[in-house]
C-alpha positions as CSV (number, residue, x, y, z in Angstrom):
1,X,-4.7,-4.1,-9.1
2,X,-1.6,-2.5,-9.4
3,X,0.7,-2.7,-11.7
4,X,3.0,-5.5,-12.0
5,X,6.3,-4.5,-10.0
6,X,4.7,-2.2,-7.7
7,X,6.3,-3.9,-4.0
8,X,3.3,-4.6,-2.5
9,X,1.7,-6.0,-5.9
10,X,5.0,-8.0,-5.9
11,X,4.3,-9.7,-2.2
12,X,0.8,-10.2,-2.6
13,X,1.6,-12.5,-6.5
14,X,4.3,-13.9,-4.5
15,X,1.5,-15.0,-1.2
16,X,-0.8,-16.9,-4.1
17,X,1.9,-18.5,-5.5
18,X,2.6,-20.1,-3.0
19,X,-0.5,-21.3,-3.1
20,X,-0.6,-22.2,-6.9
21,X,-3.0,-19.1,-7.1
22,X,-3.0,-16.0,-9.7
23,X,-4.6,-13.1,-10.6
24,X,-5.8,-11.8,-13.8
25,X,-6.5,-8.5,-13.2
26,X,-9.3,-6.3,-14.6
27,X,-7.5,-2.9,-14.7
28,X,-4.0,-2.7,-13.5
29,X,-3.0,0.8,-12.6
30,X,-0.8,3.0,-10.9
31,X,-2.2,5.4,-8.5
32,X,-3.7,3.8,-5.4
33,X,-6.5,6.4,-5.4
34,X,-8.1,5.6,-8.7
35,X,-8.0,2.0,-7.5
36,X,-9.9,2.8,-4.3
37,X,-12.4,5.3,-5.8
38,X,-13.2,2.0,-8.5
39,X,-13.7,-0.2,-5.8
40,X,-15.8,2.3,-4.1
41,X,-17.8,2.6,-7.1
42,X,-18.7,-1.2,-7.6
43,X,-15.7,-1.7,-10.1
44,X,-14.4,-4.4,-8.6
45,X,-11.9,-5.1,-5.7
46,X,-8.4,-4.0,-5.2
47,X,-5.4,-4.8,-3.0
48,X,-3.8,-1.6,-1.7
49,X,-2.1,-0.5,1.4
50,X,-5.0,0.0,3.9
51,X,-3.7,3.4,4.9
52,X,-4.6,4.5,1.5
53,X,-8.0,2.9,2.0
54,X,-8.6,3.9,5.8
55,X,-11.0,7.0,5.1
56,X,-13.5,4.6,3.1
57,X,-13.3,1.9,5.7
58,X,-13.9,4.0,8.9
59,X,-16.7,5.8,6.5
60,X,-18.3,2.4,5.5
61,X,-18.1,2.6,2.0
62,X,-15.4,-0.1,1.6
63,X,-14.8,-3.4,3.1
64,X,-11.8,-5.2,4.4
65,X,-12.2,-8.5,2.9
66,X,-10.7,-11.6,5.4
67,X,-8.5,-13.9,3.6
68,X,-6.2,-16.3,5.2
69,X,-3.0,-14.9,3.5
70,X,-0.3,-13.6,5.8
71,X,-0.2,-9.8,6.3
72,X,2.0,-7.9,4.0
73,X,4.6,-5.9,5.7
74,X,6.7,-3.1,3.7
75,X,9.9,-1.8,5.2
76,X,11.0,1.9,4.6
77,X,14.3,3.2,4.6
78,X,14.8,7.0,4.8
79,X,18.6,7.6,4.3
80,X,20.8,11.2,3.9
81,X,24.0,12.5,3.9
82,X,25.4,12.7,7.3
83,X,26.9,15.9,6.6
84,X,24.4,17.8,4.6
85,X,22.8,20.5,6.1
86,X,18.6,19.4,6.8
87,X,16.5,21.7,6.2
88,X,13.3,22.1,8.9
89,X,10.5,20.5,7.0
90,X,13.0,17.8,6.1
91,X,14.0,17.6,9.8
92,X,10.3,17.4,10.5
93,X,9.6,15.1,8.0
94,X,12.5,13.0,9.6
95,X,11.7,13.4,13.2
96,X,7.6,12.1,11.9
97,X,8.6,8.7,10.7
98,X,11.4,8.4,13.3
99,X,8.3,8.9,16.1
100,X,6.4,6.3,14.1
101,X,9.1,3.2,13.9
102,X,9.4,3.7,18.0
């Protein structure tokens, strides 16, 4: 899992709750990748956002396991100073998620 804090680590204790359910995790841990690549290994099973997952799913080396918890949905809020020169990549980088919320 991980670690306690983390926003989406936050929403899925707060879905069990609800449930009077709980986790007691194996290894908690802060980088996403070293959580896939363990559960990719046999370690165990993990809870991440499936974008950081998506290569070992479409490969077939990882499962999406069913469960009958609501989705998790994360927000994301890009903000800047209105009159602050952008530089390109920044502009880009704006313009990417902009393109993505439409």
């Amino acid at each position: 899992m991980t670690e306690q804090g983390e926003s989406y680590r936050l929403e899925l204790d707060r879905a069990l709750s609800e449930l009077d359910l709980h986790i007691d995790p194996l290894i908690e841990a802060g980088n996403t990748e070293t959580l896939v690549h363990l559960a990719e290994r046999g370690v165990g099973a993990t809870f991440v956002p499936r974008f950081s997952a998506q290569r070992e799913l479409e490969r077939g080396s990882l499962i999406e396991v069913a469960t009958q918890l609501a989705p998790v949905e994360m927000e994301t809020q890009l903000i800047h100073h209105k009159g602050k020169w952008i530089a390109p990549h920044m502009r880009i980088f704006i313009e990417t998620l902009e393109a993505l919320v439409k």
